[in-house]
Each structure stands twice: as structure tokens, then as C-alpha cells.
C-alpha positions in Angstrom: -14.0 8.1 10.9 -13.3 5.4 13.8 -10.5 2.6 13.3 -12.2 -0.6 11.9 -11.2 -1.9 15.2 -13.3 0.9 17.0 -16.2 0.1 14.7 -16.1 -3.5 15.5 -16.3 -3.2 18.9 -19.4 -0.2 18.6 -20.7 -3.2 16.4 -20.2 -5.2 19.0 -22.1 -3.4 22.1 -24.3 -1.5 20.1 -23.1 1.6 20.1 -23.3 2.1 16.4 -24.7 -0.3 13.1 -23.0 -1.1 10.3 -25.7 1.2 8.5 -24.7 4.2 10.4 -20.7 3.6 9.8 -21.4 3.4 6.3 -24.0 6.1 5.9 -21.0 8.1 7.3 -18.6 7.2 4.9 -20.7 7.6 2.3 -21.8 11.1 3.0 -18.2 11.5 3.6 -17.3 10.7 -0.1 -20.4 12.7 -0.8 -18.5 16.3 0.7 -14.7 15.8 0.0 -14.0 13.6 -2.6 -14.9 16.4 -5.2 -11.8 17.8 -3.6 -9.4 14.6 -3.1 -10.8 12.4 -6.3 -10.0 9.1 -4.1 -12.4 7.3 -5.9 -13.1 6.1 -9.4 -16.5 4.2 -9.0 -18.7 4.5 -5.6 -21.5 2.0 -5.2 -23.7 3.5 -2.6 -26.9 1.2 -3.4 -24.7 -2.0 -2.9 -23.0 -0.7 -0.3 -26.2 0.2 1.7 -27.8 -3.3 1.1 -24.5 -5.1 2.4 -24.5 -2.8 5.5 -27.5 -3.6 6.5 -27.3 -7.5 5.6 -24.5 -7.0 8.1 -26.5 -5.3 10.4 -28.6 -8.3 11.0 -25.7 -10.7 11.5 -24.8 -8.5 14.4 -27.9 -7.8 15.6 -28.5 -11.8 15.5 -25.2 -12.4 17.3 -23.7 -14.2 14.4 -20.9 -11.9 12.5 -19.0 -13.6 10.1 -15.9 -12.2 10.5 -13.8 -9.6 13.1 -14.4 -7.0 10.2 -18.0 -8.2 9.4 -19.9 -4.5 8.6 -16.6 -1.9 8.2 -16.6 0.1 5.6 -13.6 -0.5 2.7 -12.7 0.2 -0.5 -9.8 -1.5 -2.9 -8.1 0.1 -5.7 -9.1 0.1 -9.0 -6.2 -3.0 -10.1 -8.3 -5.9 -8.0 -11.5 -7.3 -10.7 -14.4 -7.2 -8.7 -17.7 -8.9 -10.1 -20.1 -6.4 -11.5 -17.8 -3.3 -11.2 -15.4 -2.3 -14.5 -11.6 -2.7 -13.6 -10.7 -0.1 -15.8 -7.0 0.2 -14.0 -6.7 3.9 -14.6 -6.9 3.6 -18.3 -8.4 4.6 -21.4 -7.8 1.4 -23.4 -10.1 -1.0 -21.7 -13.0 -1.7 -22.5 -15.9 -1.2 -19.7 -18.4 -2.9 -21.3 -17.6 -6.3 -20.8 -18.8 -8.8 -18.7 -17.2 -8.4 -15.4 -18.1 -11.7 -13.4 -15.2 -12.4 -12.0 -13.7 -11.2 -8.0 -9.8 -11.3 -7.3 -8.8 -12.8 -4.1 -8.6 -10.1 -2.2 -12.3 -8.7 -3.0 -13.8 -12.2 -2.7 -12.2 -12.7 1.0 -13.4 -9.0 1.5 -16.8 -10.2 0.9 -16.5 -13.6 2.4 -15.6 -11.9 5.6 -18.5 -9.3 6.1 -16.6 -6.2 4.6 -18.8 -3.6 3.3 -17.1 -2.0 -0.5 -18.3 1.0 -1.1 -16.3 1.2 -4.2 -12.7 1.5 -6.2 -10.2 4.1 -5.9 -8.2 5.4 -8.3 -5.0 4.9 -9.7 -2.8 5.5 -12.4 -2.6 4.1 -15.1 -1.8 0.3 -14.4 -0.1 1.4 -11.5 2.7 2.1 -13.5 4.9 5.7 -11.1 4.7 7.1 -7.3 1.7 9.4 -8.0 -1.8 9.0 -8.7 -3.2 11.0 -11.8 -3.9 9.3 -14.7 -5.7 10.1 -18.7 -9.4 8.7 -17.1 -9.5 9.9 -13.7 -7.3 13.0 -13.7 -5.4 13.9 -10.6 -5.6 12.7 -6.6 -4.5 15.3 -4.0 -3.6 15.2 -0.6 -6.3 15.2 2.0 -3.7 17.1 4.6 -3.2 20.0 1.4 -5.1 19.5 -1.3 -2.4 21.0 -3.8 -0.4 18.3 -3.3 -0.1 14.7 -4.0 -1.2 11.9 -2.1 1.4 9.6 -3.9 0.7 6.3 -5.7 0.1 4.6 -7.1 -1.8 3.7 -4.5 -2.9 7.1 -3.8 -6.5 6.7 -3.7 -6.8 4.6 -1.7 -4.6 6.6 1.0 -6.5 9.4 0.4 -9.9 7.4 1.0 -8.7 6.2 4.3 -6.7 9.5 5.7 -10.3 11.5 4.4 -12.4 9.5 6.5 -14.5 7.6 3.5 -13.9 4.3 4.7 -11.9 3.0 7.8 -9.9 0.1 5.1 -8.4 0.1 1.9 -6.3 -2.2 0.1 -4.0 -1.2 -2.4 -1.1 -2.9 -4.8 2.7 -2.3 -4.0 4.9 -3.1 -6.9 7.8 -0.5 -6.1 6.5 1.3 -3.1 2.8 2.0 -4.2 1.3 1.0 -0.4 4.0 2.5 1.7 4.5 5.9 -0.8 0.8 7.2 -0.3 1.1 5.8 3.7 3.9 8.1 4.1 2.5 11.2 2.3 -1.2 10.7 3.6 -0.5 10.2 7.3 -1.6 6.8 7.3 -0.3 3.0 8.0 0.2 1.1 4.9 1.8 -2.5 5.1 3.7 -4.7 2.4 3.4 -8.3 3.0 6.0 -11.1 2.2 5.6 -11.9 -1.5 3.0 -14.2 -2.0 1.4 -14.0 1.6 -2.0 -12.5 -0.4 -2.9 -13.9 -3.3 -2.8 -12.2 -6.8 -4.9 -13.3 -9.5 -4.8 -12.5 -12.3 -1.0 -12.5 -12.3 0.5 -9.4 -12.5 2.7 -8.4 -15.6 5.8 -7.2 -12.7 5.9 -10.6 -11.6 8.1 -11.0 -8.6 7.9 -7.1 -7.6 4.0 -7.3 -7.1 2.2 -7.4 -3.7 -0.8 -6.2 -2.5 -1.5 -4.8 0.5 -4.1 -3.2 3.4 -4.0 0.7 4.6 -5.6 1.9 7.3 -5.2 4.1 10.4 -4.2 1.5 13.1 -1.5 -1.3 13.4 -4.4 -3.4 15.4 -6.9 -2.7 12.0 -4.0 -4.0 9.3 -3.2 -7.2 11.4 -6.7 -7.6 10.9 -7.3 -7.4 7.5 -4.2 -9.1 7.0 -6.1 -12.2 8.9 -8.7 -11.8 6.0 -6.4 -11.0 3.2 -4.2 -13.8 3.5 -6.5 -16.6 3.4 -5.8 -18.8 0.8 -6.5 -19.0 -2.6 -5.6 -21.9 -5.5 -5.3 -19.1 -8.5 -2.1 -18.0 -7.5 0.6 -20.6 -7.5 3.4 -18.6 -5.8 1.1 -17.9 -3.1 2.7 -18.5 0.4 0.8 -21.3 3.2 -1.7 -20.1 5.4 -0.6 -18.8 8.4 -0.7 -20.9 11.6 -2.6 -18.0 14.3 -3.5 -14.9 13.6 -2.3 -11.7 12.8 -4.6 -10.0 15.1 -2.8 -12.0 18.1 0.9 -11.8 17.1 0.8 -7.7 16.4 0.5 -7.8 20.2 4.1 -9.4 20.5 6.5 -7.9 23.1 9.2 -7.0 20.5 11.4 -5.4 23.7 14.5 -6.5 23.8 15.6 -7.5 20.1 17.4 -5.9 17.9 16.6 -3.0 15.5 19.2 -1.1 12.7 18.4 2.3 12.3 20.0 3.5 8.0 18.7 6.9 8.1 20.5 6.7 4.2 21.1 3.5 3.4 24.3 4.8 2.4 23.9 6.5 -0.5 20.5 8.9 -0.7 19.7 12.3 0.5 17.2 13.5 2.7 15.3 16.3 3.6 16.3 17.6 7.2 13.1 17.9 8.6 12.1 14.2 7.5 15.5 13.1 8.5 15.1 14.7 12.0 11.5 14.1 12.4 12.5 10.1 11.7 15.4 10.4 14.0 13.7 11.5 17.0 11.0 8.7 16.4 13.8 6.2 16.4 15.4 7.9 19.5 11.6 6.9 21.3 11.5 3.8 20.0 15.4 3.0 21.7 14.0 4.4 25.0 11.4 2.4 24.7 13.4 -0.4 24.7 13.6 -1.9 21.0 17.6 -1.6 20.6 18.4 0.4 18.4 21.7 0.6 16.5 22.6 2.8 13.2 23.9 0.4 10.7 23.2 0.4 6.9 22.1 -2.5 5.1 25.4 -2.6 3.0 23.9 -2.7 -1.1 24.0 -0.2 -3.7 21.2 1.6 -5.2 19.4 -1.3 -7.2 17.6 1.4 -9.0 18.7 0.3 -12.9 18.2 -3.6 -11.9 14.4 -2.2 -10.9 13.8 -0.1 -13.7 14.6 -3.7 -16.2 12.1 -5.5 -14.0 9.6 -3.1 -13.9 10.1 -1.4 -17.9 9.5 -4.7 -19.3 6.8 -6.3 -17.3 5.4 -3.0 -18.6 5.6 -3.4 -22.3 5.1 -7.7 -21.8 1.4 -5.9 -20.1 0.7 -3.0 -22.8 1.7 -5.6 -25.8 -1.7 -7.2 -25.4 -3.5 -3.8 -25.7 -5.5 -3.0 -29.0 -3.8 -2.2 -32.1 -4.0 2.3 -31.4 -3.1 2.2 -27.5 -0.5 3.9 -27.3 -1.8 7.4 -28.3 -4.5 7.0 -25.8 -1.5 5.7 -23.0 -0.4 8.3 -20.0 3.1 9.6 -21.7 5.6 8.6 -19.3 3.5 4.9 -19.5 4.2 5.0 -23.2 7.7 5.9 -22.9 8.0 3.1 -20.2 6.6 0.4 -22.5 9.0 1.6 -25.0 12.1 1.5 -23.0 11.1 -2.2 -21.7 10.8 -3.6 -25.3 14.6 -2.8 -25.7 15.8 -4.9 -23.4 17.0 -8.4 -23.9 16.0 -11.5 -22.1 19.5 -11.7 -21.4 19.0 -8.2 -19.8 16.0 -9.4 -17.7 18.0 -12.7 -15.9 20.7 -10.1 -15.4 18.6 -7.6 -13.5 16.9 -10.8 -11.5 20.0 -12.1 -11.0 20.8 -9.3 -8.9 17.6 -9.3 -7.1 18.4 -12.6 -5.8 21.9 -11.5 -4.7 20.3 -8.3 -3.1 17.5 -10.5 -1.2 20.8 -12.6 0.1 22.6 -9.5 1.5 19.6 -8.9 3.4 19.0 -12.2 4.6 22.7 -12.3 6.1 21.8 -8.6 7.4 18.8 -9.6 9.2 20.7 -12.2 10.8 22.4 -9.2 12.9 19.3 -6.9 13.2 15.9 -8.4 13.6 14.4 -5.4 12.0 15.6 -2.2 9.6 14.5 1.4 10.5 14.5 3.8 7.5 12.8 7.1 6.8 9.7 5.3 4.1 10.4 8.7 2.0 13.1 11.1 1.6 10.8 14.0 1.0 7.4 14.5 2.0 4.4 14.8 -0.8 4.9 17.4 -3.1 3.1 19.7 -6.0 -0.2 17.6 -7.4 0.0 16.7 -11.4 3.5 16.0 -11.7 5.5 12.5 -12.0 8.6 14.5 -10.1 9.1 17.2 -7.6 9.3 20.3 -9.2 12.8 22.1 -10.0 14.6 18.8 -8.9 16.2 17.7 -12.3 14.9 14.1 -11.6 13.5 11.9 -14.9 10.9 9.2 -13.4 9.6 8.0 -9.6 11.7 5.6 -9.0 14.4 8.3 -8.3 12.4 9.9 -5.4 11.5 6.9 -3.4 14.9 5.2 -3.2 13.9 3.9 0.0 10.9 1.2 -1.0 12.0 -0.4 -3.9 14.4 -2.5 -2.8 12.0 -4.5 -0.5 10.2 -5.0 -3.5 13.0 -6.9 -5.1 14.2 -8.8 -2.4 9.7 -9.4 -1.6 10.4 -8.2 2.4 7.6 -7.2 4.7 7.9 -3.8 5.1 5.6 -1.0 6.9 5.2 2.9 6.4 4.2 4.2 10.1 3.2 8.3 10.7 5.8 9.5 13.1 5.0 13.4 12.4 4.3 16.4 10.6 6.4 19.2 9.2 6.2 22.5 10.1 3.8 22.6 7.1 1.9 20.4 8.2 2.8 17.3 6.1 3.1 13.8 6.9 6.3 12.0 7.6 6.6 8.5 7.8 9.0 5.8 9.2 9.7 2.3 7.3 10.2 -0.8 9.0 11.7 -4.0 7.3 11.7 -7.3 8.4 13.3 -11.3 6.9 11.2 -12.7 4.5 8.3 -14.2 6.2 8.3 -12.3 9.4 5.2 -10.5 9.0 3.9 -10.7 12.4 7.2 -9.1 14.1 7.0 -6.6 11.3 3.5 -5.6 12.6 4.5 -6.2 16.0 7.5 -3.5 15.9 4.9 -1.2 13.8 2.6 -1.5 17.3 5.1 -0.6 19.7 6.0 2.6 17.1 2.4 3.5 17.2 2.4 3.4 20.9 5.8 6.2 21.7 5.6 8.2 18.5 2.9 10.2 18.4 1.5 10.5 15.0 0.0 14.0 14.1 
């Protein structure tokens, strides 16, 4: 499938309708996702009658938006009015009334965006993979035996398949950049608060959402639409003065980048290592300065797992009385881990989120940006929380490298910079200050433009 951006501008001269783009994406769901299982709930009818609603509005001069007519999708964790937010799990109820839209599908809508529908993910979003007790398991569009990650997987998937040119996905630990990395595609992690949540979410200060596509130019995009304000969430950030569609064209040359290929303390596969390296060494040349410097913290990885264990059980205490036989195993054992702790426990573990988000503000007063690989590994076997043979217990030991922007709520991108000799994805993380969103996408552009991708 064309960018969004590439479909906006076919829009535009009449090169192509919304109606064909979505036609396309729908037939495209049609012939692989029996394979991939990105989605949980396609809407074809509604999706038709909004294409062609949109169809109009170009065809009368009068789009209402830069995204008016591209075909999307958002995760299954986003309510959406008239569609069950079922979250990947057995214990809620779909017959309910559902009349109510999140944010980020109400400024979908308000903005033109055709939905064909939700994609999966586990169960509440809880690990780095996307399988789950309702919708079973979500392979890898580049090798379909192996994960696409998560837990924003499907939504990866979706986009890097071709069945819809947007997605837009929910990144508590590394569930946007994860799947980004493994799928081949660019997934983006806002500031905290920069789109709003509602309803809030259980993990608190570690959840973001954010958009996935295949271009830079296509997130800053939906990131214009995304980020709009919106009075349910009270943590949520000001609206931006200009737009991210004009700052992701920012001449970054000239400032100051730290390359951690580690950060100090984790191991990495050689052929992502390498493949990251030589995508740094471009970006140098190309005349973003480069310099290898580590960020200077320990793994926060216990801290993390306090945060996340018990805004899991705080979540899965309001489920029915009988849940947790019905709960995904490694959810259940999560929910019983987290009601151990103590509240003295949890201030501990946020204390040192706040001393880890001050270590990188004094970093980023050195370096403008931080280079890291976004994965140590690249996707591995389908169906399994942890790469096979590996000895490790639970996600958050194989993605060392995106969870820590989580807790100290940084922007942070996963860009393709390559493929292995098997063919898999690789990707490249970049990290900005709080708040620096738009240089954040703007270094993500120039990386687009020397590394090639695929």
C-alpha cells in the first residue's frame, strides 16, 4: 500500500479516491490476514460508507483534514463507539452498550480518517508479544513463523501487510517501538501526555499511545491529529503551537547525537549490533554528530516490573468474581505478583523513576538526541512470551532497551535501518528531552533519508 502521505496527495490530484485506497486495503485484509491475524474486528460496511463520504469532500474541494480518506486501524485498547473493546480478553463482556469513542478514535474521525477496524492485542496489553486466550497468536508479515511483537503487534503487522497505510497503538513498556522494530516499520512514542488517554490507564505514568506507519512524513501527521486536545485526560500536555507535519522537516545537521549501542549493561546480537552501527556511521556522515556515550543508569528493570505488576492487579481487581481462570497465565501470575507489593514498594519504584527521568535530563543537556539499537534481538519463534532456549522469565528481559523511556515518559522512535541475512527487520531507537517531539521526528527524517530500510 502507498504512505498516507502518497495517498493524500493521489487524493489530492485525482489520481486515486478514497474508495479505491480502501477497497485495497480491504481486499488486502481479505488475502493475508488469515495468515498474520492483525485484526480482531474489521468493519468493511462502515468503512466503505466513510470512504466514500470522504470521497465527496475531495471531490468538492473541501477535505477536512491532511489525512481526510486514508485508511487506519487502532488497536483493540482505544473504546470506539459501536465496536466491542474487548482488549484481548475473555472476561469482558461484548454485549454492552458501547457508545462511547477515546480520544484518539474521536480525532481519527473528526479528521476524515477512514477505520476499517481493531487490531489485536494481548491481553490488556500486558508482555512484548501479541497472542492472547481470544484472538490466538499474530505473526510476522516478513516470516510468518515468527512474532510481530506487542503488544502492539497487530497493529504493526496491519501496517507492514499493506491493510491500511496508519495505525495507532498503546506503548506502556515498549509496545509501539517493539512491533516497529520487528515488523519493519516506524512506530513513535510521544512525550507523556502529548495524546490524550481516556479512560485512564491502570499503568499510569508508563502509558502512551502512539501512531505506526511506514514514513516519518505520515507519523508527524497523525501526530498533528492525535495530539489535539482533549478535557478527559487531566495529565494531558498543551496543544502544540505549529505542526508536526512542518517541524519533521527541521535541519537537525549540526547538533549533537550519543550513540549507546549497550547502554552499558545489555547484550546484543552481532548482526543487530552491526547492522545499527553502520546506520549510525551514515547518519555521522551525514552530518548529525555523532559521539558513543552511554546514558549512565542501571537497568531499571525491577523498579518497572513494581510499576507495571501492580497497575496490573489495581486493573484485573475490578474483573468478575472467576477471571482469573479465564486470564492468559503469565497475566494471572502478573496480577498475582503486583498484589504483593506494598504502597511503600510502589513510591519506592516511582521514586526512582523520577531520579532516572533526572539523569537523563542532565544527559540530554550534552547530547540533543540518544541513538540505541530499539531491540537487542530481532523477532523470534510465534506463541511464546520469550525467545526460545534463552533461560529468560517474562518480556521485560528481552527489550531492555524501551522501557526506560517509558519511565522517565521520553519521546522515543523505532526507525528500520535493515534486514538480517534472514531477512528480518532491524531497527534503530532514537530518544529525545521530554517534550522534544518535533526534533525527535526531525532526526527520525534525516535517518530515513541515508539508511536505507529494506
Amino acid at each position: 500500500m502507498p504512505t498516507a502521505s502518497e495517498l493524500a496527495a493521489a487524493y489530492s490530484s485525482g489520481e486515486l479516491s478514497p474508495v479505491e485506497a480502501t477497497r485495497s486495503a480491504l481486499d488486502a485484509i481479505e488475502r493475508a490476514d488469515g495468515d498474520y491475524n492483525a485484526y480482531c474486528l474489521v468493519d468493511a460496511e462502515a468503512a466503505m460508507e466513510q470512504a466514500k463520504a470522504s470521497e465527496q469532500r475531495w471531490h468538492d474541494g473541501n477535505p477536512i483534514g491532511w489525512l481526510d480518506g486514508v485508511p487506519a486501524s487502532i488497536k483493540d485498547m482505544f473504546l470506539s463507539v459501536g465496536w466491542p473493546t474487548l482488549r484481548g480478553s475473555r472476561c469482558i463482556d461484548p454485549e454492552q452498550p458501547w457508545v462511547v469513542d477515546s480520544p484518539v478514535t474521536a480525532r481519527m474521525r473528526e479528521n476524515g480518517l477512514v477505520l476499517l477496524g481493531k487490531t489485536t492485542t494481548p491481553e490488556l496489553g500486558w508482555k512484548g508479544v501479541t497472542d492472547s486466550p481470544l484472538t490466538g497468536v499474530t505473526r510476522n508479515p516478513w516470516d510468518a513463523t515468527k512474532t510481530a511483537g506487542g503488544s502492539s503487534g497487530g497493529s504493526a503487522a496491519a501496517v507492514a501487510a499493506g491493510m491500511g497505510a496508519l495505525s495507532v497503538g498503546t506503548d506502556g513498556g515498549g509496545s509501539v517501538r517493539i512491533p516497529a522494530s520487528f515488523c519493519g516499520i516506524v512506530g513513535f512514542k510521544p512525550t507523556h501526555g502529548r495524546i490524550p488517554l481516556f479512560p485512564a490507564s491502570p499503568f499510569g505514568p508508563l502509558s502512551h499511545a502512539g501512531p505506526m506507519a511506514l514514513s516519518v512524513d505520515d507519523i508527524a501527521l497523525l501526530q498533528d491529529v492525535l495530539a489535539l486536545p482533549d478535557y478527559r485526560d487531566p495529565a494531558a500536555l498543551p496543544q502544540l503551537v505549529g505542526t508536526y507535519r512542518e517541524a519533521v522537516r527541521r535541519d537537525v545537521r549540526g547538533l549533537r547525537a550519543a550513540f549507546s549501542p549497550d547502554l552499558g549493561y545489555v547484550g546484543v546480537d552481532p548482526e543487530v549490533a552491526e547492522i545499527v552501527a553502520a546506520a549510525v556511521r551514515a547518519i555521522d556522515e551525514a552530518g548529525l554528530h555523532v559521539d558513543q556515550a552511554d546514558p549512565g543508569f542501571q537497568d531499571p528493570k525491577e523498579a518497572f516490573w513494581v510499576l507495571w505488576s501492580t497497575g496490573a492487579a489495581k486493573w484485573l481487581d475490578t474483573f468478575p468474581a472467576g477471571s482469573a481462570d479465564q486470564l492468559d497465565p503469565g497475566l494471572r501470575m502478573l496480577w498475582e505478583q503486583g498484589g504483593t507489593y506494598t504502597a511503600s514498594d510502589y513510591l519506592g519504584a516511582n521514586a526512582e523513576r523520577a531520579a532516572l527521568g533526572i539523569t537523563m535530563g542532565e544527559f540530554h543537556t550534552r547530547h540533543d538526541v540518544l541513538i540505541t539499537p530499539t531491540m537487542p534481538i530481532t523477532a523470534f519463534e510465534a506463541g511464546v512470551d520469550v525467545p526460545p532456549g534463552s533461560g529468560m522469565r517474562s518480556w521485560p528481559d528481552w527489550t531492555p532497551f524501551t522501557y526506560p523511556f517509558n519511565m522517565t515518559q521520553q519521546p522515543a522512535i523505532s526507525m528500520p535501518v535493515g534486514r538480517t541475512a534472514a531477512g528480518l527487520p532491524v531497527g534503530l531507537q532514537i530518544v529525545g528531552p521530554r517534550h522534544s517531539d518535533d526534533l525527535v521526528l526531525a532526526v527520525a527524517r534525516l535517518v530515513e533519508e541515508v539508511v536505507p530500510a529494506r
